[in-house]
RODO-2510 file (C-alpha; in nm, 4 decimals, decimal comma):
residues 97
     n   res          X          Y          Z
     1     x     6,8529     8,0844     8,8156
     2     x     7,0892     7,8470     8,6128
     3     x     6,7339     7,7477     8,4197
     4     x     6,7068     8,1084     8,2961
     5     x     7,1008     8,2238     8,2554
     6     x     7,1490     7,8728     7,9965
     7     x     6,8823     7,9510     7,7634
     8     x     6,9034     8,3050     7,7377
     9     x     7,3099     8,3343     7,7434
    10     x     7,4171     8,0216     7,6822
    11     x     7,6671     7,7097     7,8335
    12     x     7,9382     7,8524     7,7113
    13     x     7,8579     8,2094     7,9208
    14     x     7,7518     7,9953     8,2493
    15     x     8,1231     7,8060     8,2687
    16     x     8,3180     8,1155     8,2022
    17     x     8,1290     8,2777     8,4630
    18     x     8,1389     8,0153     8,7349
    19     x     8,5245     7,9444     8,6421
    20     x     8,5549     8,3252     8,6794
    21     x     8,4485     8,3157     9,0743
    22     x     8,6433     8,0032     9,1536
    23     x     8,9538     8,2581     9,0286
    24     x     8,8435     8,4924     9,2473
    25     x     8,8126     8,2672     9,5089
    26     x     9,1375     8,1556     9,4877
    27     x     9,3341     8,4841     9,4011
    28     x     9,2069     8,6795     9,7329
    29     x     9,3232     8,4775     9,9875
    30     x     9,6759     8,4996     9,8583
    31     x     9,5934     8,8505     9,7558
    32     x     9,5144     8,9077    10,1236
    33     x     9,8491     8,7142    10,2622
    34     x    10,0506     8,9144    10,0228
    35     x     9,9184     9,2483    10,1947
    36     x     9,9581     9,1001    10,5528
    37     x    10,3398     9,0131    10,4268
    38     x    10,3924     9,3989    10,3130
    39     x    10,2600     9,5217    10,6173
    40     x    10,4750     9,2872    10,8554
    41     x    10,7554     9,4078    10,6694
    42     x    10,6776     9,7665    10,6865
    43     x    10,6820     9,7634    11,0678
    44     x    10,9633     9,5521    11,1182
    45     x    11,1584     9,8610    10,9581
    46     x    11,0405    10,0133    11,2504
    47     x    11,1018     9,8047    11,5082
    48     x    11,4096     9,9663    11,7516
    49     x    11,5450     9,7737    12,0401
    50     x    11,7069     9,9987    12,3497
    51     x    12,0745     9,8360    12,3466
    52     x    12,0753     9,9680    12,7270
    53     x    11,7818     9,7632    12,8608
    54     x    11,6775     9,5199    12,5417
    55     x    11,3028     9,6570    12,5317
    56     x    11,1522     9,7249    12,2138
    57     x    11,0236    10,0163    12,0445
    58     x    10,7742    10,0967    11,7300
    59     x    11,0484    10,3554    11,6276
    60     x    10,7981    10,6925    11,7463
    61     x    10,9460    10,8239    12,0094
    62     x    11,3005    10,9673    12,0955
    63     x    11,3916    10,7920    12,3385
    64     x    11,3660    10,4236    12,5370
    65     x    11,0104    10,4371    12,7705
    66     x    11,2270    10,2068    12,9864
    67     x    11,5717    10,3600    13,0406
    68     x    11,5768    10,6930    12,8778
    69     x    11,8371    10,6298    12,6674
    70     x    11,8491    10,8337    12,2946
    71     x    11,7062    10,5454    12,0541
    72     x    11,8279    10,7886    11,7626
    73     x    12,2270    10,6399    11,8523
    74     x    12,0942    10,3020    11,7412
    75     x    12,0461    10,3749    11,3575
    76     x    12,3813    10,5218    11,3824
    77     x    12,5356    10,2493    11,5596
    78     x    12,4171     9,9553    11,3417
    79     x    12,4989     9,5783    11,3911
    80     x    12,6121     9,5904    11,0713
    81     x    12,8635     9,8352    11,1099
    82     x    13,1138     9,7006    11,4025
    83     x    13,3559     9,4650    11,3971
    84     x    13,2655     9,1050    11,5095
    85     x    13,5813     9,0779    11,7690
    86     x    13,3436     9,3834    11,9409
    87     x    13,0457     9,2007    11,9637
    88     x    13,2342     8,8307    12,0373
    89     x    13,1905     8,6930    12,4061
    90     x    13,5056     8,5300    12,4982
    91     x    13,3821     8,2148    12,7719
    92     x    13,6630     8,0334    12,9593
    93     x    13,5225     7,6710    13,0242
    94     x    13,6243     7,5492    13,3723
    95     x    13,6307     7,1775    13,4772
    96     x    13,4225     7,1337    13,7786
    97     x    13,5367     6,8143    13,9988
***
């Protein structure tokens, strides 16, 4: 094939096309990651966790499929949103002898 694509089209024709699939080559794979990387990111939007039980949830239904509780309260009630001496754990070391 590269016997009758030289004479006919040329050198110059053959390298611009063979440099033209090693970009192609290289540009889908990272084409592909970047796709995987908007989709991870899309569903971790989603992603609720039940602040009753900890399990987690892809954000369709209502409610935890563990505990029952309303999983709507948790967009409401975001991390964000309360004050750090509400989510601090005090811990009182003891010495033991």
């Amino acid at each position: 094939m590269i016997l009758i694509v030289i004479p006919i089209f040329g050198l110059k024709f053959f390298l611009s096309f063979i440099s033209n699939i090693l970009i192609l080559l290289f540009l889908i794979p990272i084409f592909l990651l970047l796709l995987v990387f908007i989709g991870l990111n899309f569903y971790k939007l989603k992603i609720n966790t039940c602040n009753n039980c900890g399990s987690i949830s892809l954000g369709l239904s209502k409610t935890c499929m563990n505990c029952g509780v309303d999983l709507e309260n948790i967009n409401k009630n975001n991390q964000l949103e309360k004050k750090p001496s509400e989510s601090t754990i005090e811990v009182k070391a003891e010495e033991i002898k």
